[in-house]
Every structure is written in structure tokens, then in C-alpha cells.
Z-matrix of the N, CA and C atoms (Angstrom, degrees):
N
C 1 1.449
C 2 1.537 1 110.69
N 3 1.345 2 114.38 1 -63.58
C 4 1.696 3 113.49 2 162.04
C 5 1.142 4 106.22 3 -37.34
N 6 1.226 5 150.19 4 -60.47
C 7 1.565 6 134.62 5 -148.65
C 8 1.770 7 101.27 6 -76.93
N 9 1.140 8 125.88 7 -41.00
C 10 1.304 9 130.93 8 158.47
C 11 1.505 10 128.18 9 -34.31
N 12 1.231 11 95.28 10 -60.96
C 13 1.573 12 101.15 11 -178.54
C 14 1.751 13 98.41 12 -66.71
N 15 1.126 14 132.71 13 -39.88
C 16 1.057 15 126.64 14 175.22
C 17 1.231 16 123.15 15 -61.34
N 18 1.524 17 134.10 16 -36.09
C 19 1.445 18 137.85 17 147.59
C 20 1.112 19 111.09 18 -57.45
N 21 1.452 20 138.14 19 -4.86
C 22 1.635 21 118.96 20 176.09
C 23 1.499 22 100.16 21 -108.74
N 24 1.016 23 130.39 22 -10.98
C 25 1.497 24 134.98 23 -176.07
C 26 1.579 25 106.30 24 -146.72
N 27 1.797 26 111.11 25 85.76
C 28 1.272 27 110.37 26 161.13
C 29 1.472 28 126.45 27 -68.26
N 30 1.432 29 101.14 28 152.84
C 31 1.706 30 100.28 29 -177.93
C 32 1.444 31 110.53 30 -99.83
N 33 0.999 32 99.06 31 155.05
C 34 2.293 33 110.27 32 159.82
C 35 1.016 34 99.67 33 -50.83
N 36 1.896 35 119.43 34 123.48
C 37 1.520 36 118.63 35 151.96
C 38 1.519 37 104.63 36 -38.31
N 39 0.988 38 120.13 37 -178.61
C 40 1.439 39 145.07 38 179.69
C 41 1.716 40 125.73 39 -101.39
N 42 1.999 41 100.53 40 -19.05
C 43 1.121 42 95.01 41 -167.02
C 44 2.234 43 86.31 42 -79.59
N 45 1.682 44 104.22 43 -35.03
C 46 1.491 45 126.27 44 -176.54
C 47 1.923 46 106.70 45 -34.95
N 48 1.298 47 93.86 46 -40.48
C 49 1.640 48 107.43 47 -158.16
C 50 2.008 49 93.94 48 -82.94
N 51 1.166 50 92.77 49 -42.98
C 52 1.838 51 90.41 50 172.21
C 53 1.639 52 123.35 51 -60.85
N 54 1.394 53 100.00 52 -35.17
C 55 1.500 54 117.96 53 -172.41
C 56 1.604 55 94.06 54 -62.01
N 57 1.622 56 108.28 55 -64.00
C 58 1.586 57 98.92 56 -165.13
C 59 1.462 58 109.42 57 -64.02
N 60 1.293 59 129.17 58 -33.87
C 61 1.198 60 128.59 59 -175.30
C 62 1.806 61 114.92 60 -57.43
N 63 1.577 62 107.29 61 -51.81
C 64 1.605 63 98.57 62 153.75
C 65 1.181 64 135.54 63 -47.46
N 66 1.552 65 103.04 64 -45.50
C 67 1.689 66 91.32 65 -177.28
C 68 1.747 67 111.09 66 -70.07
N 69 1.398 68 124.60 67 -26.73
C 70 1.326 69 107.31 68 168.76
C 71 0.977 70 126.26 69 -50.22
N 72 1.608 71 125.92 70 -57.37
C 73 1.211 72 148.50 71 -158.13
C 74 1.729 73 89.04 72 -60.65
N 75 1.232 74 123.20 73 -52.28
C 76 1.520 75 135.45 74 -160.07
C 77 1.683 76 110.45 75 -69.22
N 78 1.549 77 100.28 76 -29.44
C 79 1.803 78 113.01 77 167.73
C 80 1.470 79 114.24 78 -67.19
N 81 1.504 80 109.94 79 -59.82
C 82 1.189 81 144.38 80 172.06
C 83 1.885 82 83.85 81 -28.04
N 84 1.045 83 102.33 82 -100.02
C 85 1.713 84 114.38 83 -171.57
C 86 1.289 85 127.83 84 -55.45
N 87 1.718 86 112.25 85 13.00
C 88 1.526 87 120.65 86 175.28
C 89 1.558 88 85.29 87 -115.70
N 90 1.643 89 146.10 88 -37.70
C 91 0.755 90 145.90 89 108.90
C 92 1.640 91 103.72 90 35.25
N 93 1.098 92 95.80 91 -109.38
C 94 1.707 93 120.96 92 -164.53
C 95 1.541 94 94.29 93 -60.64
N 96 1.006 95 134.30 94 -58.44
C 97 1.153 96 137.23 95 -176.55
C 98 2.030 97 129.08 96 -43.16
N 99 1.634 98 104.42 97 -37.98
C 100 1.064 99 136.48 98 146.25
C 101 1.192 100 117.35 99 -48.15
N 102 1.441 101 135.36 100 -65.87
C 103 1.125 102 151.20 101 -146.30
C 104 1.815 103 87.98 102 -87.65
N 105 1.053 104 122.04 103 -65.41
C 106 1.728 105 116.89 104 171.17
C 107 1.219 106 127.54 105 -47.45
N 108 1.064 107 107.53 106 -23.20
C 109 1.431 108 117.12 107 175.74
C 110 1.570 109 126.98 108 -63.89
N 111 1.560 110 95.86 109 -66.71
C 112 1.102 111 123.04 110 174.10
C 113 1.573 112 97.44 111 -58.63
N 114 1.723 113 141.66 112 -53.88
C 115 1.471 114 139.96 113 -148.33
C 116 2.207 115 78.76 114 -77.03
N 117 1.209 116 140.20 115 -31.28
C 118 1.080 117 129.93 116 161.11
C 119 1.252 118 137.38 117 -37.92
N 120 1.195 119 95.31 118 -56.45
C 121 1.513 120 123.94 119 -150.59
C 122 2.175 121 88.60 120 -77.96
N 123 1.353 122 96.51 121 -34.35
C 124 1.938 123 102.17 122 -164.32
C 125 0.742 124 88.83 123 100.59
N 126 1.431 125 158.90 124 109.64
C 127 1.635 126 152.88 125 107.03
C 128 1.230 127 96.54 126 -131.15
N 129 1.387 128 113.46 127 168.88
C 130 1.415 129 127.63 128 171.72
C 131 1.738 130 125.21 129 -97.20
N 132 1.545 131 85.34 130 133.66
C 133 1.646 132 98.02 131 -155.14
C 134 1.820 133 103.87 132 -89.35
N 135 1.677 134 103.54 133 14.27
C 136 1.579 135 111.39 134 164.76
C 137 1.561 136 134.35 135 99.77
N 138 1.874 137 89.61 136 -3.33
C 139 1.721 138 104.74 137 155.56
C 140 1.193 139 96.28 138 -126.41
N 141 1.492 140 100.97 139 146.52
C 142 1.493 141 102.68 140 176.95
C 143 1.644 142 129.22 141 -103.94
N 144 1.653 143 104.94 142 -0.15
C 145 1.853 144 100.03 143 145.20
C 146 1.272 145 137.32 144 -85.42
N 147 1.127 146 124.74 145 22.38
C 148 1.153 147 155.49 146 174.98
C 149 1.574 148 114.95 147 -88.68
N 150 1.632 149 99.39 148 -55.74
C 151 1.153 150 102.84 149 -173.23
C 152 1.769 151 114.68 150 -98.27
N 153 0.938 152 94.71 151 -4.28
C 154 2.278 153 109.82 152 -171.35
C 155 1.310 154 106.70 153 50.34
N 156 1.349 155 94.88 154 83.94
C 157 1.755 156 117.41 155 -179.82
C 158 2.067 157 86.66 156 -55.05
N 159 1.326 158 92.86 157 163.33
C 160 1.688 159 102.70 158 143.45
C 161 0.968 160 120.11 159 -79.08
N 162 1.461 161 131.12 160 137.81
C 163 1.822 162 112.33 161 -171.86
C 164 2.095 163 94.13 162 -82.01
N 165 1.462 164 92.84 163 171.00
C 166 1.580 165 112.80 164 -168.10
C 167 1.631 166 93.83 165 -75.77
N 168 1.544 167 105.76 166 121.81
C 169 1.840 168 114.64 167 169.47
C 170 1.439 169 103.89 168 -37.50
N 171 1.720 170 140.93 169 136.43
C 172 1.249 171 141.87 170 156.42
C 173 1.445 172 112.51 171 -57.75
N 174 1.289 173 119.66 172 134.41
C 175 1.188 174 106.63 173 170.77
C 176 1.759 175 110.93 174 -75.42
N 177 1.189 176 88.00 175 168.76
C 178 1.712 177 97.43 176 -161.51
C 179 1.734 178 101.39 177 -108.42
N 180 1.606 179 96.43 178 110.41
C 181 1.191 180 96.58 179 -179.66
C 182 1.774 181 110.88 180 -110.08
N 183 1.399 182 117.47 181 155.79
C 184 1.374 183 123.88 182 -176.40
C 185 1.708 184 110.01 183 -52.74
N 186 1.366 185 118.55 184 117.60
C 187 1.393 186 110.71 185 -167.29
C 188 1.662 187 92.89 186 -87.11
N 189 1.476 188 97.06 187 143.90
C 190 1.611 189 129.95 188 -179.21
C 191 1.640 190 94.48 189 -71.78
N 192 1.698 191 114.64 190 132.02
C 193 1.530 192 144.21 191 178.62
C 194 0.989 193 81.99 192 -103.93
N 195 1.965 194 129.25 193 118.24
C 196 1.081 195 107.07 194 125.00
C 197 1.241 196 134.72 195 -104.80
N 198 1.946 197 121.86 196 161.58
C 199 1.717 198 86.97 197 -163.07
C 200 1.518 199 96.03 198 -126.69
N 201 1.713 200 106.86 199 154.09
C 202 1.410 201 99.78 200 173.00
C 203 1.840 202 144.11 201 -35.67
N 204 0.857 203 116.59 202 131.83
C 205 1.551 204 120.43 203 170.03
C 206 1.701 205 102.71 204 -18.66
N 207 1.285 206 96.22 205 -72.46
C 208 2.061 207 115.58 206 -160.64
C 209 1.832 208 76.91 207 -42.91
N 210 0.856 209 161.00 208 -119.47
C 211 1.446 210 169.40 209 59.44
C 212 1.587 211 100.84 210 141.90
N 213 1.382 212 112.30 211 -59.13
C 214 1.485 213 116.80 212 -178.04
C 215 1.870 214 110.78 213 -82.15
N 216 1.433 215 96.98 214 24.90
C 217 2.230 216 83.37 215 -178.77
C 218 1.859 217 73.87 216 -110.24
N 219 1.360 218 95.71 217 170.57
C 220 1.060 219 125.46 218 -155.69
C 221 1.818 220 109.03 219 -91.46
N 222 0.988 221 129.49 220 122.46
C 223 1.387 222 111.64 221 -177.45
C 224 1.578 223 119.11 222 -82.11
N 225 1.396 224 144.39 223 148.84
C 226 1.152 225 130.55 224 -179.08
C 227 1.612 226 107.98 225 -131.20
């Protein structure tokens, strides 16, 4: 029965299963490595609360006068 189930469901060699596991680990830590660099260097590492952007200047819009009632009746 074991030898069966094993012909119906081959496994990953072992050397296959190490390989991918390095190369993650090896992304993973070029990854991080990148990311320090750059948080060194002053640049932005691609979120910006992280880094405390300056917030964006408001644009400057014409501020609204409003004027009293007594002011807008009509004089005669």
C-alpha cells in the first residue's frame, strides 16, 4: 500500500526543496537589505508613513467674505 501511494503522489527531491528554500531566504535578505539601505541613504523605501512625507502645500483658494445682513439692504 505505501509503495503505491508513493507512485501516485511523487515527492520533491530534497536537494529541489533546499534550493527553493534558499532562494527565499536569499530574497527575503536582499529584501531587507535594500530596504536599509535606502532608509540610510534618505530616500523613500515606498510607504510614505513610514517615512513622514511633508504633507502636499493646500492650494490656496480665495477666502469667502461674508457680510452682514444690515450691509446688503439697499440704501434709499
Amino acid at each position: 500500500m505505501n509503495e503505491e501511494v508513493r507512485k501516485a503522489h511523487p515527492t520533491m527531491p530534497l536537494w529541489t526543496q533546499h534550493l527553493l528554500v534558499i532562494l527565499l531566504i536569499s530574497a527575503c535578505v536582499a529584501l531587507l537589505a535594500r530596504q536599509a539601505y535606502r532608509f540610510y541613504r534618505g530616500r523613500s523605501t515606498g510607504t510614505c508613513c513610514s517615512t513622514g512625507c511633508a504633507p502636499k502645500p493646500q492650494e490656496t483658494q480665495p477666502k469667502t467674505a461674508f457680510l452682514p445682513r444690515e450691509l446688503l439692504i439697499r440704501r434709499k
